[in-house]
DRENBA-217575 format. One line per 3 residues: number of its first residue (from 0); their letters; for each residue x, y, z of C-alpha. Coordinates in nm, 3 decimals, always signed. Each point is the difference from the previous one (the first is absolute). Layout:
<lummis>
NUM) a) X/Y/Z | ...
</lummis>
This chain:
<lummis>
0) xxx) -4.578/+0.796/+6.943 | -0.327/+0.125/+0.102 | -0.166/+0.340/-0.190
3) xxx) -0.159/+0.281/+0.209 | -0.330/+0.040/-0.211 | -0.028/+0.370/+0.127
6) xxx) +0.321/+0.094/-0.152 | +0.018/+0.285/-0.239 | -0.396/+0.077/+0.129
9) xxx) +0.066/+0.320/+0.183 | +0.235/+0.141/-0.299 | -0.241/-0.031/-0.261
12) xxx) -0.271/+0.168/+0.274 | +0.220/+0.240/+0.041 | +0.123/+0.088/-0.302
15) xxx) -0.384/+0.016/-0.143 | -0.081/+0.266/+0.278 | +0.295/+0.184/-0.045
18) xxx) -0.095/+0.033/-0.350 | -0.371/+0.085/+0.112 | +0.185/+0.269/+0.230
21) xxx) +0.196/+0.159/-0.310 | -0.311/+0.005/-0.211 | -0.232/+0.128/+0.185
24) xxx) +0.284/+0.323/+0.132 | +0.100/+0.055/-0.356 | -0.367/+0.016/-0.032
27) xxx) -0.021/+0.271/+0.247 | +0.295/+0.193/-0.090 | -0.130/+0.010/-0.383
30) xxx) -0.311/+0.165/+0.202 | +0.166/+0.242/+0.229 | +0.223/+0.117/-0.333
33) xxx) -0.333/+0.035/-0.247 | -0.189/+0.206/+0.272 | +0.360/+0.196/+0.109
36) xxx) +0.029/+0.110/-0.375 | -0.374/+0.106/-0.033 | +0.017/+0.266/+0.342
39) xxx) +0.263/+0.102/-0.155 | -0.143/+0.135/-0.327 | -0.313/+0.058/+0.205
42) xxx) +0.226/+0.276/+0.196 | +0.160/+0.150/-0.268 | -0.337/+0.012/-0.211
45) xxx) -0.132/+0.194/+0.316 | +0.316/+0.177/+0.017 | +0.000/+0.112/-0.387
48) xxx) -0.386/+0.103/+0.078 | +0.123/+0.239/+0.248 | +0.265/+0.181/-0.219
51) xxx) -0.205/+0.023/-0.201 | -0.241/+0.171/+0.230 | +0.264/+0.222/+0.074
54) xxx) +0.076/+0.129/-0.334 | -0.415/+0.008/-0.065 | +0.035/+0.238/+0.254
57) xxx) +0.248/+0.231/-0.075 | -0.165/+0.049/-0.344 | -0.299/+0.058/+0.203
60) xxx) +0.157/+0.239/+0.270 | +0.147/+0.204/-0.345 | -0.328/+0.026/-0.173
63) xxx) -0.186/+0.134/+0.265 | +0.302/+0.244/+0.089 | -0.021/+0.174/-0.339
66) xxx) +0.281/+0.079/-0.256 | +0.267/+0.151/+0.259 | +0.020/-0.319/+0.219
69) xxx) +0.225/-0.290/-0.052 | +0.139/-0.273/+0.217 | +0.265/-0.246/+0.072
72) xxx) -0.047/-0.356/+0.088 | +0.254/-0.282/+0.034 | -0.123/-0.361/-0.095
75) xxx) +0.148/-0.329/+0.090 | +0.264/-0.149/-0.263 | -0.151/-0.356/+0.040
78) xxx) -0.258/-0.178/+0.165 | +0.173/-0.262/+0.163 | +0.227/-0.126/-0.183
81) xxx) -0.239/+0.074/-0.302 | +0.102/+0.276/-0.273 | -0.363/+0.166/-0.110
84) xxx) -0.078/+0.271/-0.244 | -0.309/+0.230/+0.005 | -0.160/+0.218/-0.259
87) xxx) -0.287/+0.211/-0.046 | -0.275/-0.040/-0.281 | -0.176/+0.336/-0.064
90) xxx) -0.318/-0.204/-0.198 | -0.112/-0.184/+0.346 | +0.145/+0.227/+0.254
93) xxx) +0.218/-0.302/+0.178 | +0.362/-0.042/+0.107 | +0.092/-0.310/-0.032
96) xxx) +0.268/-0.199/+0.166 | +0.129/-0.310/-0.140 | +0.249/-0.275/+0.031
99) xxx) +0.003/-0.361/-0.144 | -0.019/-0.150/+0.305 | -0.312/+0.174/+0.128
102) xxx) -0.341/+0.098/-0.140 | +0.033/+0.366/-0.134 | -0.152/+0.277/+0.268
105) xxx) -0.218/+0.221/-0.132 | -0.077/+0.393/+0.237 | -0.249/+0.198/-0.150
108) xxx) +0.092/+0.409/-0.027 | -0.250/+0.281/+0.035 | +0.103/+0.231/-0.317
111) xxx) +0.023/-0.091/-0.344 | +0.255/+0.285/-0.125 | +0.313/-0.253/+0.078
114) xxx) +0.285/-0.043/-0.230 | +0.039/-0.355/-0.021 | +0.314/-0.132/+0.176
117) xxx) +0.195/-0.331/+0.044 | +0.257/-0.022/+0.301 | +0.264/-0.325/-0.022
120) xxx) +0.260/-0.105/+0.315 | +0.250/+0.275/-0.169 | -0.238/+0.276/+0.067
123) xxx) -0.140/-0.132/+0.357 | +0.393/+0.120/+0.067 | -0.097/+0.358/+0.066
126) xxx) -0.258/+0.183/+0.136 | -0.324/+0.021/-0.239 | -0.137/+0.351/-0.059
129) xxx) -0.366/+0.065/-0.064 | -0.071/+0.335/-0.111 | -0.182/+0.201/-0.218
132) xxx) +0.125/+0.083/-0.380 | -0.252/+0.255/-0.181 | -0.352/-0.174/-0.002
135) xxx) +0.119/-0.365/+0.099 | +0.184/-0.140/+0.296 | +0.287/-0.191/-0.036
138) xxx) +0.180/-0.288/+0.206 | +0.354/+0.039/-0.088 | +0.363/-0.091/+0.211
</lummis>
């Protein structure tokens, strides 16, 4: 019986680029994921930066009002599918708005006579109020 030398060649040619093929699309895919998951915090850093606009403001639009002027603003539960919490530090004048997947957002305020405030998912519920209460505005739901 006579051997074909060229048997088995194309299988093991084959097979190598096949595996070639799967390495260099899992590759790729490993890619496309990695640079999927970073737009998406990008977004909802950009999206946290413009709540927190908003709210910046409101406190704003109050404090240049004067004492009888207060207003009503609703503000997303989540950012994505992100749960985020912001509060307000008196000492540098910044809300900040923070999750652990993202980089906290910082929005400077004009006016310094603030109460301090923290806002979690429970309160982002109902509408927030900002108004004024004696010599200090307050951010309250």
């Amino acid at each position: 019986m006579k051997r074909n030398e060229n048997s088995g060649f194309f299988s093991i040619d084959a097979l190598f680029a096949l595996m070639l093929l799967l390495l260099i699309s899992a590759s790729f895919l490993n890619v496309y994921e990695g640079r999927k998951k970073s737009a998406e915090l990008i977004g909802a850093s950009l999206e946290a930066k413009m709540i927190g606009d908003k709210l910046a403001s409101a406190i704003n639009t109050v404090y240049a009002n004067g004492p009888n002027f207060s207003l009503n603003i609703n503000l997303p539960e989540k950012i994505g599918n992100y749960s985020y919490r912001i509060f307000f530090d008196n000492n540098t004048r910044q809300i900040s708005i923070e999750n652990s997947n993202w980089e906290s957002v910082k929005v400077m305020v004009l006016c310094k006579n603030i109460k301090n405030f923290e806002l979690y998912q429970e309160n982002l519920k109902k509408q927030i109020r900002v108004s004024w209460e004696g010599t200090q505005i307050m951010v309250v739901n």
